[in-house]
Structures are given as C-alpha cells and as structure tokens.
C-alpha positions in Angstrom: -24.6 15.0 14.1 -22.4 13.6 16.3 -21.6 10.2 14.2 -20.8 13.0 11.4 -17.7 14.5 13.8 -16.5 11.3 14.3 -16.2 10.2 10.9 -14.6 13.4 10.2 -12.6 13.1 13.3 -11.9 9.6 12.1 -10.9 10.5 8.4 -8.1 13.3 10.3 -6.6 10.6 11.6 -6.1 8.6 8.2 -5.0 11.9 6.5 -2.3 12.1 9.3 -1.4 9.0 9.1 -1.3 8.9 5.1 1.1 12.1 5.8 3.3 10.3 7.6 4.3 7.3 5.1 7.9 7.9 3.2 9.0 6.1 0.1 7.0 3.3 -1.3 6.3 1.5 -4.8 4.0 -1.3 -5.8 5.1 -5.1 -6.3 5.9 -8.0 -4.3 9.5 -9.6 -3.8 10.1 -13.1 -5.0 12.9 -15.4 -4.8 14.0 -17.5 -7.6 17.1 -19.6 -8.2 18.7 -20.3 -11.2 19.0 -23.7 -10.4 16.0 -24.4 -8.7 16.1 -28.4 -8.1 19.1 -27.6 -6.5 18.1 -24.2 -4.7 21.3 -22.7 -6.1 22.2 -19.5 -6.8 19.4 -17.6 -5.4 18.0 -14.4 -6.4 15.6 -11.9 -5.9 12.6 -10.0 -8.4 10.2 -7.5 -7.6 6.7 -8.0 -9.9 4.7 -4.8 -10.3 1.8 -3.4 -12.9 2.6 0.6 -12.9 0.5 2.7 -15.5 -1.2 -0.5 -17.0 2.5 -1.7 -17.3 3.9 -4.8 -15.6 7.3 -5.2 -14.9 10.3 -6.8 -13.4 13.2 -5.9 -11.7 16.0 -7.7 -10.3 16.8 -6.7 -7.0 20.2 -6.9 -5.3 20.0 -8.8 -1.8 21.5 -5.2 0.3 18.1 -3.7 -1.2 15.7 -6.5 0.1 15.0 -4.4 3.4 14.8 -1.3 1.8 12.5 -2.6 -0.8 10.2 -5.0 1.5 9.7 -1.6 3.5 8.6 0.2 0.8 6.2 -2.4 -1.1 4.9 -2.0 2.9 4.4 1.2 2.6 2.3 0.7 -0.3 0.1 -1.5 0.5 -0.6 0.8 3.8 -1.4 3.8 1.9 -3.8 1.9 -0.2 -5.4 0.5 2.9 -5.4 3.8 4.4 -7.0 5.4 1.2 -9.7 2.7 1.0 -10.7 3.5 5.1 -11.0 7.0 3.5 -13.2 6.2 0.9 -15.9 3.9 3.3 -15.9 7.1 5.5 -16.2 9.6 3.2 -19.1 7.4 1.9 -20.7 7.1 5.1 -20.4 10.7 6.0 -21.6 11.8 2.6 -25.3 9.0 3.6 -25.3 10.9 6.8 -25.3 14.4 5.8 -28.2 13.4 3.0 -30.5 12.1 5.6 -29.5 15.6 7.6 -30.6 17.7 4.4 
C-alpha cells in the first residue's frame, strides 16, 4: 500500500504543477524569409493543428517571447498530463492486485 501513496502523492504534485501553468497554445515558431537565398527580410510563423484544423499565423517579432513561452507551456502541460496518465495506470494495477 505504500507504493499506492506515493503514486498518489506523486500525481498531487503534477496536479499542482499543472495548476500553476498560465497561458499557452499549440504550434511551433518558424522563421522564413521572403528572400531566402539571400536571408532577407525575415519573418516569423507559428504552425498549429487545433480542433483537427491546421493553421498559420504570422507572428510579429515583439510577440516571439511571449509566443515561444507559451508554445512552452504547452508542451509542459502535455508532458505533465501524460506523467498523469502512466501513474494513474499504475495505481489503478496496484489497487486490482489489492482487491
């Protein structure tokens, strides 16, 4: 029983730290140019799929830190949910062998 209260103990500590993330949004940031033998006149996208939907944005170079900090975000909660997911699955094998 005591693995059981540490994967419970364990999966708190996700939920808090899900709880703590702010803003975020799919995607990744890519720079392009439009004249790109040259490397002139750069730009900057953000590629996402939301809702079976992909799409792109163009992305004004003051927004890059904001944006890169929320694509961060995103890819933490998803990391975060997964962690939640193997424990909850190990926990849920470790209460059927206790039954």
């Amino acid at each position: 029983m005591t693995n059981l209260k540490k994967i419970q103990a364990e999966i708190k500590l996700v939920k808090n730290e899900l709880m703590k993330i702010s803003d975020m949004r799919p995607g990744n940031l890519n720079q392009q140019f439009r004249k790109p033998k040259e490397k002139l006149g750069e730009y900057y996208q953000l590629n996402y799929t939301f809702k079976s939907r992909t799409r792109t944005e163009h992305v004004r170079k003051e927004n890059l830190d904001r944006i890169q900090t929320e694509i961060d975000a995103y890819q933490r909660s998803k990391e975060l949910y997964m962690r939640w997911i193997e424990l909850s699955i190990q926990a849920s094998k470790l209460r059927e062998k206790g039954a």
